[in-house]
C-alpha positions in Angstrom: 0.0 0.0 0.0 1.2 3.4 -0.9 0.4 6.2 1.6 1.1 8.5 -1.6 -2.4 7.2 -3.4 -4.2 6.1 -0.5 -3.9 9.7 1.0 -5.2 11.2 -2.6 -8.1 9.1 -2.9 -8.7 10.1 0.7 -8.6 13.3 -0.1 -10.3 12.9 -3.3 -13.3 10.7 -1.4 -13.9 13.4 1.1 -14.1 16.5 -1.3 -16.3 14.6 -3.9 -18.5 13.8 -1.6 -18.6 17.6 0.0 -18.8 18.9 -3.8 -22.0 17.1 -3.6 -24.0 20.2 -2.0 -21.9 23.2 -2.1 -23.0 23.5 -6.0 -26.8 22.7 -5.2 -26.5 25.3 -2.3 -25.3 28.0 -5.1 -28.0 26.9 -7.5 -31.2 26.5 -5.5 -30.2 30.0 -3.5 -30.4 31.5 -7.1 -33.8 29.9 -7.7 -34.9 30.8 -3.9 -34.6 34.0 -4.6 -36.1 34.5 -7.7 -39.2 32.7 -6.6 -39.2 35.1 -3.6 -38.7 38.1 -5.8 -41.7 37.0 -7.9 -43.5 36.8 -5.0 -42.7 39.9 -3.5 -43.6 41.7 -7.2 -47.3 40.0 -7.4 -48.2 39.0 -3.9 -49.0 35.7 -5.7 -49.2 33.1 -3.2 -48.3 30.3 -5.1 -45.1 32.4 -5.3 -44.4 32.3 -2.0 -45.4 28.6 -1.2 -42.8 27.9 -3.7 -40.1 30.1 -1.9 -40.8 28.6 1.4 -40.9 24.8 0.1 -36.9 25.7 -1.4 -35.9 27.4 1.8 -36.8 23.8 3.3 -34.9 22.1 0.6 -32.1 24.6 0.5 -31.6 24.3 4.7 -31.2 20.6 4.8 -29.0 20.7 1.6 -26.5 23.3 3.3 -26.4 21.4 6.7 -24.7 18.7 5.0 -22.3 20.9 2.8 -21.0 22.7 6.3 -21.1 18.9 8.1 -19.1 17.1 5.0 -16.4 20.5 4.5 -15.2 20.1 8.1 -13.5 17.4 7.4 -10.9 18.4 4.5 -9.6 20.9 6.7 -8.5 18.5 9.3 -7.0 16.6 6.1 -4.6 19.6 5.6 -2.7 18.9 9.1 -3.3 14.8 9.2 -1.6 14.2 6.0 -0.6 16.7 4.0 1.6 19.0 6.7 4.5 19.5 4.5 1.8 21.1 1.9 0.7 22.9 5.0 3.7 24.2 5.9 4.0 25.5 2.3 0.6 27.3 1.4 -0.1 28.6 5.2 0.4 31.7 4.1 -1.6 31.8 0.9 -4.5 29.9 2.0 -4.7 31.2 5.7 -5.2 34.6 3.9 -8.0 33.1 1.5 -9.7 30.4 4.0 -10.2 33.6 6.4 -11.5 35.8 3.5 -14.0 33.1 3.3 -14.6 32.5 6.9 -15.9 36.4 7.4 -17.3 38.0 4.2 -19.0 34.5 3.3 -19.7 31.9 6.0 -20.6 34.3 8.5 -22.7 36.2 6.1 -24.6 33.2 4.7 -24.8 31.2 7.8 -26.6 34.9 9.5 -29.1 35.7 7.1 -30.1 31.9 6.9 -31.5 32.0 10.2 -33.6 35.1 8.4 -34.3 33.0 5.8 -35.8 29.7 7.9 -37.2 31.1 10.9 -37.5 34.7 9.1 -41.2 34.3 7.5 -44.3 36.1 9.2 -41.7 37.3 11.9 -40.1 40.1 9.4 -41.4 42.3 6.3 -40.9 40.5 2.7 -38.4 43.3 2.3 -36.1 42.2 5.1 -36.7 38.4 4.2 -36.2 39.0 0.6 -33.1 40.7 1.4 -32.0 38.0 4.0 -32.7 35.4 1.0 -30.1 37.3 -1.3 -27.5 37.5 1.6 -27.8 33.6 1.9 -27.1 33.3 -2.3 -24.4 35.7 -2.1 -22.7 34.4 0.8 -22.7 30.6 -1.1 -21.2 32.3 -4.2 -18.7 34.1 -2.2 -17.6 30.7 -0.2 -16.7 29.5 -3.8 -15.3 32.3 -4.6 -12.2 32.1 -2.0 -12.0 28.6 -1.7 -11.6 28.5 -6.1 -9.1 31.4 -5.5 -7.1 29.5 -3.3 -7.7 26.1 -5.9 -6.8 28.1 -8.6 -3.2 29.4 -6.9 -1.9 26.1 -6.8 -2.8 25.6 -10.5 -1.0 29.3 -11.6 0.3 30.7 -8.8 0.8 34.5 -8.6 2.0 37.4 -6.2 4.0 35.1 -3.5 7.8 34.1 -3.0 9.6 31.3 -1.7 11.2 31.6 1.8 13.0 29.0 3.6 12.6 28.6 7.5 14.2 26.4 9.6 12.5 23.9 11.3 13.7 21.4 13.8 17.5 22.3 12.1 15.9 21.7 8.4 15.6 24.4 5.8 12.0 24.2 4.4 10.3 26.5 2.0 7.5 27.8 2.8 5.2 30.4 0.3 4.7 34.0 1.3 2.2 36.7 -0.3 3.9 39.6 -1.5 0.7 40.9 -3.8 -2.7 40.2 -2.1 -4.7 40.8 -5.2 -1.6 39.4 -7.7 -2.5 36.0 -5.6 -6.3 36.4 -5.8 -6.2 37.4 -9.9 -3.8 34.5 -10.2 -4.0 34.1 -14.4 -6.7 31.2 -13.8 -8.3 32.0 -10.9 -11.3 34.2 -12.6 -12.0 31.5 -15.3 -12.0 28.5 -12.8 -14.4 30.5 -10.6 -16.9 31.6 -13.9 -17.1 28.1 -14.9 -17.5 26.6 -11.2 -20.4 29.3 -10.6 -22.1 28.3 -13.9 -21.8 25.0 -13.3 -23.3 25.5 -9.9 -26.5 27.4 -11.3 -26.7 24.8 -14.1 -27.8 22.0 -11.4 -29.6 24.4 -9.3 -31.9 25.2 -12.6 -32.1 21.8 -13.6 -32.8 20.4 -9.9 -35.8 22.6 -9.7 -36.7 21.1 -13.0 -36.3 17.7 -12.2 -38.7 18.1 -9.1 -41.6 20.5 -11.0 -41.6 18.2 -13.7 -42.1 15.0 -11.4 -45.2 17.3 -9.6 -46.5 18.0 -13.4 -46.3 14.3 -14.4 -48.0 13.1 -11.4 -50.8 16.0 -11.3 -49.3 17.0 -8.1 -49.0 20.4 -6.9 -49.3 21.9 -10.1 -49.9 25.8 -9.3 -46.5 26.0 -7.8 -44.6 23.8 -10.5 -45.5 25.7 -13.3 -44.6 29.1 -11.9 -41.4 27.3 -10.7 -40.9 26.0 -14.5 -40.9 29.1 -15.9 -38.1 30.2 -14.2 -35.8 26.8 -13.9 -36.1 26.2 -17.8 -34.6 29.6 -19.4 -32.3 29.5 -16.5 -30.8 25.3 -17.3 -30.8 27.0 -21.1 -28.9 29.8 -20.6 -26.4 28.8 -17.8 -26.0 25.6 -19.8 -25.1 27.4 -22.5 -22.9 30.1 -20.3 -21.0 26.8 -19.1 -20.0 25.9 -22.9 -18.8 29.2 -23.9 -16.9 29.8 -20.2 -15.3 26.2 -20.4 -14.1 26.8 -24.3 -12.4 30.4 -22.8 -11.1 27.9 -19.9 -9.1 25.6 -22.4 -7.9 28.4 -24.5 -5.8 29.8 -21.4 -4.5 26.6 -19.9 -2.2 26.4 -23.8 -0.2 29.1 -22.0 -0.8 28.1 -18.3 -0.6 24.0 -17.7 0.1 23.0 -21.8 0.8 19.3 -20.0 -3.1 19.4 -18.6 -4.4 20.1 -22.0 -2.5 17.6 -24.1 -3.8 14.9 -21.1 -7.2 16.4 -21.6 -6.6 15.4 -25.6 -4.2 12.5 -25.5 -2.2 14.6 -27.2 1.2 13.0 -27.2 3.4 14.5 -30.4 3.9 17.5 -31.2 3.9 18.2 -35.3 3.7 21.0 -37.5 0.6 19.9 -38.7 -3.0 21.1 -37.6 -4.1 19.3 -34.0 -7.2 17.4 -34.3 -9.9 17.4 -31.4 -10.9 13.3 -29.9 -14.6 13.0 -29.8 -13.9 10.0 -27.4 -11.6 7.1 -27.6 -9.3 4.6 -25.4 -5.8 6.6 -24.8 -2.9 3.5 -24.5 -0.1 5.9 -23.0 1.9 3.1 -23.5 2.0 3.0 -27.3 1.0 6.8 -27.0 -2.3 6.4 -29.4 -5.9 6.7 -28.4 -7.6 3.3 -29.6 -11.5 3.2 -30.6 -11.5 7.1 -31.4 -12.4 9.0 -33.8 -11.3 12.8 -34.1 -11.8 15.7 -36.4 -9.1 17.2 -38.3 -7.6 20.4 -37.1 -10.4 20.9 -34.2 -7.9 21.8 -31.2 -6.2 24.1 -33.1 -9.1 25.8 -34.2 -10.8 25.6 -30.6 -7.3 26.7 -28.7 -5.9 29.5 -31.0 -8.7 30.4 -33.7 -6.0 29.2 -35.6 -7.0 26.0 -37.6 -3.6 25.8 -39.4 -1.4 26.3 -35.4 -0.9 23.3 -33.7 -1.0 22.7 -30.6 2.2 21.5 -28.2 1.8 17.9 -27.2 3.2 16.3 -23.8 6.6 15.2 -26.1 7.3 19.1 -24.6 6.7 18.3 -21.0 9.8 16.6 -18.9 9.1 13.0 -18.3 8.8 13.1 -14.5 6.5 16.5 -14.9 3.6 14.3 -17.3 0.3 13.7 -15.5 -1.4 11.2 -16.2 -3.4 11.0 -19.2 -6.2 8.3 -19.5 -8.7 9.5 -16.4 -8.2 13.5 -17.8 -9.2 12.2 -20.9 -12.5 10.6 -19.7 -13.3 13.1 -17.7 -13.0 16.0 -19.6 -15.0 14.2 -22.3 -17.8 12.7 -20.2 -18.0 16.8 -18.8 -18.3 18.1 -22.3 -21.0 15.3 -23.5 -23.2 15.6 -20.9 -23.1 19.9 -21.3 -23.6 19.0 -24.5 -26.4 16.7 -23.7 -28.1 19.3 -21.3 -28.4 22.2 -23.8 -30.1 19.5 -25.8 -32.9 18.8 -23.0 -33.3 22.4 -21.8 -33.5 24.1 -25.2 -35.8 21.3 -26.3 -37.3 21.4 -23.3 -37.7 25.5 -23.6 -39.4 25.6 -26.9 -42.0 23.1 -26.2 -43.1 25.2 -22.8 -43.0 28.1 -25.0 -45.6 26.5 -27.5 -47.9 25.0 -24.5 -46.9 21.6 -24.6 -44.2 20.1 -22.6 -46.5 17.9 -20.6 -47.5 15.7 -23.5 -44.3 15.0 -24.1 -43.5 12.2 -21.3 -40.3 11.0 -22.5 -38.7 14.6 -22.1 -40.3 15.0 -19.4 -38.5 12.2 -17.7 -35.4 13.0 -18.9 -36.0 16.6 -17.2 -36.0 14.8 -14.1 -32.7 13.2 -14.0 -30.9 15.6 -15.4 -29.5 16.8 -12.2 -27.6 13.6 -12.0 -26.1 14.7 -15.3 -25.6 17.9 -14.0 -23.7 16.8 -10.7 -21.4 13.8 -12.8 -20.1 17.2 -14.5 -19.3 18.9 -11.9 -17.6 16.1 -10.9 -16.0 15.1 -13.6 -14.7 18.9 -14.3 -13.0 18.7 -10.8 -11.0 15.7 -11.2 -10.0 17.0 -14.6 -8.6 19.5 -13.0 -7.1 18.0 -10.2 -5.2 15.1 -11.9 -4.6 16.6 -14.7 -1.9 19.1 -12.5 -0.3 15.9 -11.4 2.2 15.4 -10.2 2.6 19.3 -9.3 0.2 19.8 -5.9 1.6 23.5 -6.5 2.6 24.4 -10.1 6.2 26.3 -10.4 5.9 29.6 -11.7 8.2 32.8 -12.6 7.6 36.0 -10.6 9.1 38.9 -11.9 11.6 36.5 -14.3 12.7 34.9 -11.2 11.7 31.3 -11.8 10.0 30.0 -8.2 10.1 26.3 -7.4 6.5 24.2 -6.9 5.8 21.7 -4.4 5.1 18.0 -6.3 2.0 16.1 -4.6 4.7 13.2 -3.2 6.2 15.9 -1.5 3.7 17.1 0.2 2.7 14.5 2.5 3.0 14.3 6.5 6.1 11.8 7.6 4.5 10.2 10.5 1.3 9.1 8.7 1.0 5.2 8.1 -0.7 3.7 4.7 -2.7 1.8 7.3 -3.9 5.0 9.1 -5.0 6.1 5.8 -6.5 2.9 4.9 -8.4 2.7 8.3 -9.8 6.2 8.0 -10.5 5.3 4.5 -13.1 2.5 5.5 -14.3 4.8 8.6 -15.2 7.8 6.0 -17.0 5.2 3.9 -19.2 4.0 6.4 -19.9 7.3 8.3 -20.3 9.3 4.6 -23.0 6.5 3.8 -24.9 7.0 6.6 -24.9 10.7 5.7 -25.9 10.3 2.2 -28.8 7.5 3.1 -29.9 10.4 5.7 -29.8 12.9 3.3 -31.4 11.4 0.5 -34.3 10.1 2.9 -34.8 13.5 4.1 -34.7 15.4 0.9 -37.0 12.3 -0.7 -39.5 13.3 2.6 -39.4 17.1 1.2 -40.1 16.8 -1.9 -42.5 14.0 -1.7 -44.5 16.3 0.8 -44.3 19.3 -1.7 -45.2 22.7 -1.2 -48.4 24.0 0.4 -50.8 25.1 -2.2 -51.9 29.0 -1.6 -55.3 28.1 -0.3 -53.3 26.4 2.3 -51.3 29.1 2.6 -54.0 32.3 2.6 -55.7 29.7 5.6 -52.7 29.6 7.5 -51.7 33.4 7.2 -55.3 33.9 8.1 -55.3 32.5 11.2 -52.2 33.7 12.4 -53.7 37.6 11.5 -56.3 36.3 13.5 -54.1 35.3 16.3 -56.1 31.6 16.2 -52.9 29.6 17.8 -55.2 26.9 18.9 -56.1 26.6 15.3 -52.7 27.1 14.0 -50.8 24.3 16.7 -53.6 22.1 15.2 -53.2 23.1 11.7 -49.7 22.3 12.1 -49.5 18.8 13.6 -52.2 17.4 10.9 -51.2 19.7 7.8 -50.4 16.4 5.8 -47.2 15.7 8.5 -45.4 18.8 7.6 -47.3 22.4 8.3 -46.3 25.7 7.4 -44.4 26.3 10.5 -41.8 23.9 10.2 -39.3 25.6 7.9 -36.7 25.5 11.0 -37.2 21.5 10.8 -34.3 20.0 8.9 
């Protein structure tokens, strides 16, 4: 066992897993708030059933993400304290950016949000609901920053400190805002935030067309719909177009990630062709099974169809990620963004002409489209992840001084054991199981319950202008299980 591998797929394990909800915190906050801005427009009740029933859906969703993120951090120290040691600097500065102008702002206005309605005016609750989508954009927004540093790094140096009688180097800031516009750092973050709303749009989707097909709650799903399916459309969309602006910079900034990305091994003077899929064999250095159109890369990379494009023949041998899982990845990302433009302009134009609900097939394939949706997500993170291998920090030049990078072998902690790493392995298995069969029997409760319908609603805002709590304690223990006063119940 190597402690090396076991500690990555630890590591990998435990932020997959977290990467789960973060994105469906981002998306469903953008949708929460539009529904409550409709509502606070129109004083349509079936607006406002539909905001309350995704502040439910949104609360339970960011317990988890703040339950599963804890743990990466204590990853940091456990085994990877010569990493640590190196970044301290650069991602204490980041991490604590992200700690007070966006935990502590989302985490606030949530209570707002969950315990906020009939205590406060729809302007303070609206406002309170854009705090809480704003706050889970700006989490991303340092944590990507600090992703993106070890991908390009930017405004820092390297001192060496000694430590226990051993020089070790250690990466300082010397340009706050040089590290946080590292030359990737606003790309990665476009793209994460897109992809982000793209599941939120489509989640909301998935469940309105599951109420539509069953005849279930239909007042609320159809306003709902009109909002989810121009926004999957146009983020899916946004997503393509941010992704193709992504590839065309990493030429200059990681060249060995894009030819993994490719299988593109040689390097000729003749036009680069683009794989639509195949089997790389890094062995024999071909892709088996593919098939790839002429002078695409070079097009896609340099609007240049006659350029081509470096292939990892440039990179050092010992500096070459690895190639295969890149490959698949970054495919299986751009097929299924390909796939859901597909559903949600198909989907868009048959709305727009009145008739969506006849068409069952698509309407199904609305519904699992947020598993599409989150395999992307997931599969644009570990493109990016392995495909900086072996670098866990990329060397970079500052100032034509060239600065030395930290390799992921490098950065592990000397005391750790495979066997502790195996053993916590099993342990995060089991407890992260238990976590996802709670969450998904929760969230399954929610939406199976549904929202209120606005009679419900105008009886139960009623009562409480009457000050009926009698009525209202009733209303609430036999309201189908789940009344309109448990919004604080996760």
């Amino acid at each position: 066992m190597d402690v090396e591998i076991l500690s990555r797929l630890q590591f990998a394990g435990t932020i997959m897993f977290h990467y789960l909800f973060p994105p469906l915190s981002i998306g469903l906050g953008l949708q929460l708030f539009l529904c409550e801005l409709m509502y606070f427009r129109t004083r349509d009740l079936a607006w406002e059933a539909a905001a309350r029933f995704w502040t439910r859906v949104f609360a339970v969703n960011f317990a988890m993400g703040v339950a599963t993120g804890i743990v990466m951090e204590f990853e940091f120290g456990t085994n990877w304290a010569v990493y640590s040691r190196f970044v301290g600097d650069v991602f204490g500065s980041a991490l604590a950016a992200e700690g007070i102008f966006a935990f502590f702002l989302e985490s606030g206005f949530l209570a707002v949000l969950v315990f906020g309605w009939d205590r406060v005016g729809p302007k303070m609750h609206l406002f309170s609901t854009l705090m809480v989508f704003l706050g889970s954009m700006f989490s991303a927004v340092w944590i990507v920053v600090a992703n993106s540093w070890q991908q390009t790094p930017a405004g820092y140096h390297v001192v060496f400190h000694d430590v226990q009688g051993e020089l070790m180097p250690r990466a300082e800031i010397t340009d706050f805002w040089a590290m946080v516009f590292n030359p990737s750092s606003v790309d990665r973050l476009t793209h994460t935030l897109i992809g982000a709303l793209v599941l939120g749009a489509f989640f909301v989707a998935s469940v309105c067309s599951f109420y539509l097909l069953k005849g279930k709650h239909e007042e609320v799903a159809r306003r709902c719909m009109k909002i989810a399916l121009p926004s999957a459309l146009l983020f899916s969309l946004a997503a393509a177009m941010s992704g193709h602006d992504s590839a065309q910079k990493l030429v200059e900034t990681q060249p060995a990630k894009l030819a993994a990305m490719e299988a593109h091994f040689e390097t000729t003077d003749q036009p680069t062709g683009l794989w639509l899929f195949g089997w790389p064999d890094t062995a024999s250095e071909t892709v088996k099974f593919g098939v790839q159109v002429p002078a695409m890369l070079s097009f896609m990379v340099y609007n240049d169809p006659a350029r081509p494009v470096p292939g990892m023949d440039q990179i050092p041998i010992d500096e070459r990620p690895p190639v295969w899982l890149p490959f698949q990845t970054f495919h299986l990302m751009v097929g299924l963004g390909t796939l859901m433009i597909l559903v949600s302009a198909t989907a868009c134009w048959f709305w727009f002409r009145g008739n969506l609900i006849e068409k069952r097939k698509l309407m199904w394939a609305i519904i699992v489209m947020p598993l599409a949706a989150m395999t992307a997500n997931q599969a644009g993170w570990i493109t990016a992840e392995v495909g900086r291998q072996p670098w866990i920090v990329y060397p970079s030049t500052q100032d034509g001084v060239e600065m030395m990078g930290l390799k992921t072998a490098d950065g592990l902690s000397e005391s750790v054991t495979a066997e502790q790493v195996l053993s916590s392995i099993i342990l995060f298995a089991v407890i992260y199981s238990l976590l996802f069969a709670v969450w998904i029997f929760v969230l399954n409760n929610k939406i199976q319950h549904g929202p209120e319908s606005p009679q419900e609603l105008a009886e139960y805002k009623a009562k409480i202008g009457k000050g009926d709590m009698a009525d209202l304690i009733e209303h609430r223990g036999t309201s189908r299980g789940h009344g309109m006063m448990d919004e604080g119940v996760l």
